[in-house]
N, C-alpha and C positions, 0 to 999 in steps of 0.2 A: 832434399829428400822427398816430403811430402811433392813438389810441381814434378820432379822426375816420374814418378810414381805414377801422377795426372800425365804426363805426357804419356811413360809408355802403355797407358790405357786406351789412350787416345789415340796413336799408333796402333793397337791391335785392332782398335773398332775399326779402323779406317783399310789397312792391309783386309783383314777379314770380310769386308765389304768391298773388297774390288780396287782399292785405289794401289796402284802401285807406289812401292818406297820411297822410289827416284821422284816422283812429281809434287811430295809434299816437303815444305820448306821452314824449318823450325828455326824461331829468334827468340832470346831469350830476353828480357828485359830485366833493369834492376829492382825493380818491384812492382808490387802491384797499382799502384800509383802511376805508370807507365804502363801499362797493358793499353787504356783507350787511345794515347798515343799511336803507338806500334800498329794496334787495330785498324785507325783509320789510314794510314800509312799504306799499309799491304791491302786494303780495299781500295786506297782510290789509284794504285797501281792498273788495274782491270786486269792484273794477273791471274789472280783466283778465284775461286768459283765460291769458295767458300774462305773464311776466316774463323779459328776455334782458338779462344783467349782462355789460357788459363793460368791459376795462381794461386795463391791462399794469403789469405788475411786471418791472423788469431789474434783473439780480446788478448788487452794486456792491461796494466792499470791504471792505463792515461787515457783518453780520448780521443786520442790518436786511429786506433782502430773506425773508428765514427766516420769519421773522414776519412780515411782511406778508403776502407770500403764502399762507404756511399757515393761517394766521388768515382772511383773506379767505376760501380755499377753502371751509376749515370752516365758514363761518359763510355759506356760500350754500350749502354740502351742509345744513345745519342750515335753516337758511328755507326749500330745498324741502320738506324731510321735515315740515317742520310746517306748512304751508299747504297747500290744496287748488288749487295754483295752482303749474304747470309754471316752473321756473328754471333758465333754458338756460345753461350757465355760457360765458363766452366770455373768462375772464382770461387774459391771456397770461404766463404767469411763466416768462422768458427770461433768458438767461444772458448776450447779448449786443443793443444795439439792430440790428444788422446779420438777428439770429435773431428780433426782434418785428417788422421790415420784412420778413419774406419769408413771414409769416405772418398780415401784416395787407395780404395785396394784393400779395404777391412771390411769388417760387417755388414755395411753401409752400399756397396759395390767400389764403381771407380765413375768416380762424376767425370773424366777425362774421358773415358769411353762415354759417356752416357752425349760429353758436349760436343766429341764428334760425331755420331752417330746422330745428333739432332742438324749439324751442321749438314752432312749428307743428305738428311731429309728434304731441311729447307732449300737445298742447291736443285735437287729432285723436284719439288714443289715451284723454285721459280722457274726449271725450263718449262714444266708444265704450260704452267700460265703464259711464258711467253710463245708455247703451243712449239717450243724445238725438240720434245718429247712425246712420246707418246705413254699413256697412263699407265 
């Protein structure tokens, strides 16, 4: 519910900004523990211009959460830095599901548009610099 949510956020930002339907390619992983996986997978493809990982992680009463999230995090901090290919991070690691509902489409916005629309930035940002656009 919550990643559905995150995605079709993140599908509007991107349609709304110009990207057509057909050219974006959604894979779903089994958790978020598997996002920097997938991540680095579809970067070092040179398929896409951009990659936008998203997921939710919520506290639960073990420790578990610690690790997964921070492990995920790292390891999509890590896949950006080593690919030539923008990774918009869009994980939600929340303390309550009441706190990844108000962030996936609640009060909060929809962090799923917010990680697309930083992904289009940065895709924007690197033809700049490699000077295949103009500003």
């Amino acid at each position: 519910m919550i990643t559905q949510r995150l995605l079709d956020g993140a599908m509007d930002a991107l349609i709304k900004h110009g990207v057509a339907f057909d050219d974006v390619d959604v894979f779903w992983v089994p958790g978020a523990w598997e996002l920097p996986g997938a991540a680095r997978h579809a970067a070092a493809t040179e398929r896409y211009e951009a990659v936008v990982a998203l997921g939710a992680v919520i506290r639960g009463d073990t420790p578990h959460f610690d690790f997964v999230a921070g492990e995920a995090s790292r390891g999509l901090a890590t896949a950006s830095a080593d690919f030539d290919v923008p990774i918009a991070f869009g994980l939600l690691t929340c303390d309550t599901m009441a706190q990844a509902e108000a962030r996936a489409g609640g009060e909060h916005g929809n962090k799923g548009w917010d990680a697309a629309l930083a992904a289009l930035e940065m895709a924007d940002l690197f033809d700049q610099i490699d000077g295949t656009t103009e500003d």
